[in-house]
Structures are given as structure tokens and as C-alpha cells.
N, C-alpha and C positions, 0 to 999 in steps of 0.2 A: 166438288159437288156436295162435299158434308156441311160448306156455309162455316162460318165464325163457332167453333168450339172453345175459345179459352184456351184456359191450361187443361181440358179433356182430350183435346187433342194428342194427348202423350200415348197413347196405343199407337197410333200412327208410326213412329219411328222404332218403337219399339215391335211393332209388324212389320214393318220393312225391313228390319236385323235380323230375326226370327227367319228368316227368309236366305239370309246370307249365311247361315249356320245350316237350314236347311238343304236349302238346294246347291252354294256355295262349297259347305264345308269349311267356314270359315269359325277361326273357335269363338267361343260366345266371348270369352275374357277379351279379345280383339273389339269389339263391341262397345260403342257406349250412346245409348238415343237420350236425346236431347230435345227440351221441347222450351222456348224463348219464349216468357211468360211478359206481353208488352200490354199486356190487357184486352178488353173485348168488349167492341160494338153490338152485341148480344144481349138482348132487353131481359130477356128467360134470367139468362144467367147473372146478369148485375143486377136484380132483385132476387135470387135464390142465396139463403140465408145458408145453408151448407155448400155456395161454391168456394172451393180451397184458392181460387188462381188470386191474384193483381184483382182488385173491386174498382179498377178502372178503366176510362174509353182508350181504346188504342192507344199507342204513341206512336205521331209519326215527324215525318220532317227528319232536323238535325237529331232529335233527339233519340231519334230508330235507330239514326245511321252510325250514331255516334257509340250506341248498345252496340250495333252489330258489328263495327270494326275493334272494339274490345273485346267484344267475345272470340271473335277470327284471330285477333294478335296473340289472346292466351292460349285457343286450341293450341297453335302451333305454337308456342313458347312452352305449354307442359307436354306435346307430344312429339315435338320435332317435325320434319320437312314432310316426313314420308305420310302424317297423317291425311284420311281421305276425309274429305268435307262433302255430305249430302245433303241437300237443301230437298228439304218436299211439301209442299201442298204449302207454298208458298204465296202469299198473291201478286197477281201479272205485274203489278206494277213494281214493285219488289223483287219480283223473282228475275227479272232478265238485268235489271241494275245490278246485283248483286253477283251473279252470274256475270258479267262482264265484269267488272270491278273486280272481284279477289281469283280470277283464272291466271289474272298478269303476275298474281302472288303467292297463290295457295292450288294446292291439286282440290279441284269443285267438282261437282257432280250436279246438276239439277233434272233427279228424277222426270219430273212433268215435262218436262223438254225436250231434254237427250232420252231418257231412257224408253219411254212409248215411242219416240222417234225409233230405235233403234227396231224395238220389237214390229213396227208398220211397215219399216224399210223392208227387212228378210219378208215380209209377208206380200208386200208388193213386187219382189223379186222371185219368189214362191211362185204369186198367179201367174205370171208370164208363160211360166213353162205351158197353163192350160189359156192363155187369151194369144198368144206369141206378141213377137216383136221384142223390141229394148226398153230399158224405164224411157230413154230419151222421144221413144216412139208414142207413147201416151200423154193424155192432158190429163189433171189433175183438180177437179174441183171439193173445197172443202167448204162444209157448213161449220161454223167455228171458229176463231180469229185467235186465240188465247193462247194460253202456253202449250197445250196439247198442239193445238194446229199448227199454227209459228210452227213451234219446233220440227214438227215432221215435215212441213215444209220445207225446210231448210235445207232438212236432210237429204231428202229428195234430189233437189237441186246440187246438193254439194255432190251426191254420187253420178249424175248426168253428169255434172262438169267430169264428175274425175273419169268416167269413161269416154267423153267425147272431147277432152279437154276445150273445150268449150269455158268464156268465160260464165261464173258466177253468177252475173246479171242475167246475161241470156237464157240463162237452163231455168233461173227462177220467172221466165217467161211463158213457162209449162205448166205455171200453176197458179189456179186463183182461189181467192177466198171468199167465203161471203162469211159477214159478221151481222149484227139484230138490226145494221142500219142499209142493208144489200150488201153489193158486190162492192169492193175494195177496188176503187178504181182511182186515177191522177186526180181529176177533178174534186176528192176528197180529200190529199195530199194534206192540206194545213190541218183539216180536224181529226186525225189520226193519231193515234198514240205510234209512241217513236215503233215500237216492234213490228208494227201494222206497214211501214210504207215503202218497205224493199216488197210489197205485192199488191202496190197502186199501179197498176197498169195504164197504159192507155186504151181504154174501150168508154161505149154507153153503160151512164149507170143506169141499174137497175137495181129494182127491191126487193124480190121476192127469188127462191133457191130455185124455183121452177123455172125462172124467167130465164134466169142465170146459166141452167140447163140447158137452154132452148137455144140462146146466145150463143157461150163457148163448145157445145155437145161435148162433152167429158168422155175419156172412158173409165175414167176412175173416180169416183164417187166416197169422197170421207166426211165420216160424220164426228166431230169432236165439238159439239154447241151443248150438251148436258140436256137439251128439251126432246122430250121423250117423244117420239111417234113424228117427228118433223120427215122423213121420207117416209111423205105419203105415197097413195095409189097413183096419183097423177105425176110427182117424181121417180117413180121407179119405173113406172111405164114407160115414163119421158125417157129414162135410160135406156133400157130394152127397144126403143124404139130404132136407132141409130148402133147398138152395140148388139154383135153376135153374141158375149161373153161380157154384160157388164160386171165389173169389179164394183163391189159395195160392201164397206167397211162401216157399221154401225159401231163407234167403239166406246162411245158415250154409257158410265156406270152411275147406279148400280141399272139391272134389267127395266127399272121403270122409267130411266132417262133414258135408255136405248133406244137410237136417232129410226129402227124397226126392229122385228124380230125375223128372224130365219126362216119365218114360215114366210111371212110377209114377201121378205124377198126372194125367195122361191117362185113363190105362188104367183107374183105379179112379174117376172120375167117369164111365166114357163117354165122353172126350172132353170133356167141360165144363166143364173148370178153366179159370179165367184166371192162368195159370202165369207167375212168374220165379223165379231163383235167383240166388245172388249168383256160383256156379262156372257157366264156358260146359257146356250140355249140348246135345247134337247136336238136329235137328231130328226129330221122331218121326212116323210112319205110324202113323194109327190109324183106322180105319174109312174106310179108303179115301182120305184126307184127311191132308192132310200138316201136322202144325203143329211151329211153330217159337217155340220157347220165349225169353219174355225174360230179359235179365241185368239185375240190379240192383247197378252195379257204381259202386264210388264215382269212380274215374276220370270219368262224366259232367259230374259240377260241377266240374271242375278248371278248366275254361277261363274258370269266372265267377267265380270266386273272387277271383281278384288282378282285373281287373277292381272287382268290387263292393268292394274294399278301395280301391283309388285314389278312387274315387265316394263310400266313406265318406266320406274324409278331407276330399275337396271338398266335401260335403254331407252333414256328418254327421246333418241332419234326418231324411234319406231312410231 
């Protein structure tokens, strides 16, 4: 959502560590952020006379991939086996090659993927206790195609399987997407980016997130597209309409790209959203009733992570 920074983007890993020390407990010396300086498509920054990065256009192709598998072969030739490798704020196209590629070889991590997955899973397994039923009993529609959504997608699906043993294909039969072009359906199949077509279903396309609504009736509603205000009044009604207890997860950052705000989805259910967001939004009055809205913020699994990596190591069955 920050767009093409350069080598400014070095806060970034260095606040995601900060984070692992924090909430973790993990020592800072364990520590080291990293920021792949291949240049940038950024007009600001390749005519600004004080940017420090590479003063050139991206690299891509062999010559990206060729940096990245040098770089991946050193981490793990000066750190040894055990070292963890976090990819973040990657781009989609990059980030699930990359992620498939060095998992066969290296212990990987892709924040944007797995780890918002991680934290939307517990939260969708959260609301149940107040909408009932099983994840497997819900449908699942998402505004967002990208790493966020992919990813939690997946997740989704892998935890249905693993409760209903049910295969893989099936469970991700639970869950659709819509991307800037509509719903992800078969008949788009060839023009799909490879990530995109394990949730080309067979249905009617459509183009609009409403239509889509109206089509599959959801009970779970996720927002991971970065366009601010896209669950409008006539989306969220659309939900309420059909749901006792819609589930609506705005989780698109910072609060100006949030897919609504708390009040929003309050107010146009009646009160009967089971609301988070991924930006904090204040607690809301509404029908005399004060509720307080959750955050789905990836900070949560920070503290298990380095954890569940020393535990691999020791038991990589587990």
C-alpha cells in the first residue's frame, strides 16, 4: 500500500524486527533487516538529487532472480540452516515465486501471505463462537486478489480440509474472489496470473463486488483490495440482508484505504456486524450499546513465530 519506495523502504524490516524484540522477546543481536536495493520505477525519487538508493529502473527477469538466489545462497552460507528468511512487502509477482522457490531450500516466511493469513484465520474462528456453525459452514467472499487475499484464502481452505478432511480443491470451493476485473471465475482461466486460478470457479462472471454479493450471498465478507470506502451502503446492506450476524472484515491499511470504518459497518447492519479492521478505529455508540471494534493486525503472531521456528528446527515433524 506504501507503492515503490527505493531503498526508503528500509524502516520496513527494521519495524517488523522491532516487533520481534518487542512483543517476541527475541534479542535484537538475533536481528538483522535487510532491504534489496534493485532500484525503482519511482519518477519523485529518480530525479531527487539526495536519493542515496541504486539511480536506476528496477531489475527484473534473470537479472532479479539471479541477485536473489545469491543473496539466499549467502544468508545461509554465513548463518547456517537454522537462519529464518522474511520476505515483506514484496511484489505479487515476486513474492509467491520466491516463496515457492527457496521453501524447497531455506526456512521462508512471507509476511503478506502467511502471516495476515494467520492473524484472519484466529479471527474468523473468533466470530463463530458469536455467528455459530464451522469455518467449513460459511462462504467466504473476498474484495482483493493479491498476496493478502491469496494468502488467507488458502488458509482458509487448508484449515476446512484439515477439519473435514475433505480434499484441498473442494474446501477452496468455499471461497471466492473478486479482483478490479470482477469475480475470478473459469471462463477467465487463461488471463489470470498463475496465483489467481486455484479460485477460478465455475459460476457467471460478474463485475461489480455487489453483483457478486447478490450471486454467491456470503457470510463472510473480506476486504483486502487497498481502495478505501469500496463496502459501500448498498454492500453492506446487501450483507445484512441475508445474514443474521454478517462477518465484515475491513482489513485494507492505513484507515484511508479501509475497505469501511466501524461506524459504517455498524450502522448499516443495525448493529449486527461482526466487525475488524486491519487500521485501529475508535469504539462506536450505536443503539445505546457501545461496541468496540476488532483489529486484525499482523503484530499478533509475532511472539509465535521465532518460537515456532526454534520448534521446527527441533522437530521438524511437527
Amino acid at each position: 500500500g506504501l507503492g515503490d519506495l527505493g531503498c526508503q523502504g528500509m524502516g520496513i524490516p527494521v519495524g517488523k524486527l522491532s516487533l520481534y524484540t518487542a512483543l517476541g522477546g527475541v534479542r535484537p543481536s538475533a536481528c538483522l533487516p535487510i532491504t534489496i536495493d534493485v532500484g525503482t520505477n519511482n519518477e519523485q525519487l529518480l530525479n531527487d538529487e539526495f536519493y542515496i538508493g541504486l539511480r536506476q529502473r528496477r531489475a527484473t527477469g534473470e537479472e532479479y532472480h539471479e541477485l536473489m538466489e545469491e543473496f539466499m545462497d549467502a544468508v545461509k552460507q554465513i548463518y547456517g540452516e537454522k537462519v529464518l528468511i522474511q520476505f515483506e512487502d514484496f511484489a505479487n509477482h515476486n513474492a509467491f515465486d520466491l516463496l515457492a522457490k527457496y521453501s524447497k531450500s531455506h526456512l521462508v516466511f512471507n509476511d503478506d501471505i502467511q502471516g495476515t493469513a494467520s492473524v484472519v484465520l484466529a479471527g474468523l474462528l473468533s466470530s463463530l463462537k458469536v455467528v455459530g456453525g464451522t469455518l467449513a459452514e460459511h462462504t467466504y467472499l473476498f474484495l482483493g486478489a493479491g498476496e493478502a487475499g491469496t494468502g488467507i484464502a488458502e488458509l482458509i481452505a487448508l484449515e476446512i480440509s484439515k477439519q473435514t478432511n475433505a480434499p484441498i480443491e473442494e474446501c477452496r470451493k468455499k471461497v471466492f474472489l473478486v479482483d478490479s476485473k470482477g469475480l475470478i471465475v473459469s471462463s477467465r482461466k487463461n488471463s489470470l496470473q498463475p496465483f489467481k486460478t486455484s479460485w477460478a470457479h465455475e459460476r457467471e462472471p460478474v463485475t461489480t463486488l455487489l453483483d457478486a454479493i447478490k450471486s454467491i450471498r456470503p457470510t463472510v465478507l473480506i476486504g483486502t483490495s487497498g481502495v478505501g470506502r469500496a463496502f459501500t451502503k448498498e454492500v453492506i446492506e446487501a450483507m445484512a440482508s441475508f445474514n443474521e450476524r454478517p462477518v465484515i472484515f475491513s482489513l485494507s491499511n492505513p484507515t484511508s484505504h479501509s475497505e469501511c470504518t466501524a461506524e459504517e459497518a455498524y450502522k448499516w447492519t443495525q448493529g449486527r456486524a461482526v466487525f475488524a479492521s486491519g487500521s485501529p478505529f475508535d469504539p462506536v455508540e450505536y443503539d445505546g450499546k457501545i461496541r468496540v471494534p476488532g483489529q486484525g493486525k499482523q503484530c499478533l503472531y509475532f511472539p509465535w513465530i521465532w518460537p515456532w521456528c526454534c520448534d521446527f528446527w527441533s522437530n521438524p515433524r511437527t
